[in-house]
C-alpha positions in Angstrom: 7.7 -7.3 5.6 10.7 -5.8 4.0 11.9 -5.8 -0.1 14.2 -9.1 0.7 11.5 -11.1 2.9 9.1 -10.2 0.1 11.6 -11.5 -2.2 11.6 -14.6 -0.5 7.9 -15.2 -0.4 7.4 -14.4 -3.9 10.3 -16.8 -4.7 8.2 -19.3 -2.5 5.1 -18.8 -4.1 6.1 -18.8 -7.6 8.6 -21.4 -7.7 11.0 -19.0 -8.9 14.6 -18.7 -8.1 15.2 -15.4 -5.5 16.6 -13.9 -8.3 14.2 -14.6 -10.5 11.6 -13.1 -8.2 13.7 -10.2 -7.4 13.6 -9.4 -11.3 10.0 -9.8 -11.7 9.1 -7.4 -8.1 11.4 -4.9 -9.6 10.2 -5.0 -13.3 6.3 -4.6 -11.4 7.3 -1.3 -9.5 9.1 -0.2 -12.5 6.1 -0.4 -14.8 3.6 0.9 -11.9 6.6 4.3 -11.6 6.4 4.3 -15.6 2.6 3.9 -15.6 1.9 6.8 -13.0 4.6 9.6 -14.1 2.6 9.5 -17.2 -0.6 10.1 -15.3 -1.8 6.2 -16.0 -4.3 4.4 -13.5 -3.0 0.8 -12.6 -5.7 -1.4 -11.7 -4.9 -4.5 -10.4 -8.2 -6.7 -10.2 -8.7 -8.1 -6.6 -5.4 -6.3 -5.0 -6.2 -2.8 -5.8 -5.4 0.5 -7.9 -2.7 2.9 -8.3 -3.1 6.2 -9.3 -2.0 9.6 -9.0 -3.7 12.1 -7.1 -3.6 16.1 -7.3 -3.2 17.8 -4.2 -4.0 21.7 -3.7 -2.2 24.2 -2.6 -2.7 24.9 1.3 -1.2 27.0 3.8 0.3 25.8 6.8 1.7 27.4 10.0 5.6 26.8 10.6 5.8 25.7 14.3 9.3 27.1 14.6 8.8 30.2 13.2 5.0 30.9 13.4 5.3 31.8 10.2 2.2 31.0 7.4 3.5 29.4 4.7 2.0 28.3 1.1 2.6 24.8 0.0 2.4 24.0 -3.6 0.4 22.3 -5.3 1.8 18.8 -6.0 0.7 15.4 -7.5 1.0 12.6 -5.5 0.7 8.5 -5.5 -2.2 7.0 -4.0 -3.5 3.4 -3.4 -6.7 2.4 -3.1 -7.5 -1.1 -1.7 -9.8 -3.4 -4.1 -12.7 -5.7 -2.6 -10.4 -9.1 -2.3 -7.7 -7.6 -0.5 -10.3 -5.3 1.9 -12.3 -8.6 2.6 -8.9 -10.9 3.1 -7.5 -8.6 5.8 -11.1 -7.8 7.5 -11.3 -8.3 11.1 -13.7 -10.9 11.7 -15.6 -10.7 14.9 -15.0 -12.9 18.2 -17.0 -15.7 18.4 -19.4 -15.9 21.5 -18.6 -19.2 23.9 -15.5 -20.5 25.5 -12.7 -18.6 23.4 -14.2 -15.5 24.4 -14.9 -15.6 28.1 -11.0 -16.9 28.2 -9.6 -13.7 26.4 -11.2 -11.7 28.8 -9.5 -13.3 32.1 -6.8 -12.6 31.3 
C-alpha cells in the first residue's frame, strides 16, 4: 500500500474527504519526525512505538576496494510492533480436514 491508497482508506474509514485525510496522515508523520528528532518515544497503544535507536560504530569491508572501513556512529528510527497489531497479522494455523488435504493436491 502506497501514501495515496492509504489516503484513500483512511478517507474510507474516517468519513473524511481525501483531502481531509491526506492532512491528518501528513500532520501524524509530522509530529512522529518532530517527536523523534528530539529524542521522544511515540507510543501508540495497540499499533506500536516509535523510537530512536543508537547504533555503534562498526567496521565493514568495502567489496570493491577490500578496504576496512569505520562507520560512524549514528541514531536511527525504529518501530516496534505492539500486541494488537502482532496478534491481527499472526498467521493462524491450517485447520486439519477437507481444506487441508485439498491445498496439498495441488
Amino acid at each position: 500500500m502506497n501514501k495515496s491508497e492509504l489516503v484513500k482508506a483512511l478517507a474510507e474509514k474516517a468519513e473524511f474527504t481525501q483531502k481531509d485525510a491526506a492532512k491528518a496522515l501528513e500532520a501524524m508523520v509530522a509530529t512522529i519526525q518532530d517527536a523523534l528528532a528530539k529524542g521522544d518515544k511515540v507510543q501508540i497503544i495497540g499499533f506500536g512505538s516509535f523510537e530512536v535507536r543508537d547504533r555503534k560504530e562498526r567496521k565493514v569491508i568495502s567489496p570493491a576496494t577490500r578496504k576496512e572501513i569505520v562507520v560512524p556512529a549514528t541514531k536511527v528510527p525504529a518501530f516496534k510492533p505492539g500486541k494488537s497489531l502482532k496478534e491481527a497479522i499472526a498467521v493462524k494455523p491450517a485447520a486439519k480436514g477437507k481444506k487441508a488435504a485439498a491445498k496439498k493436491k495441488k
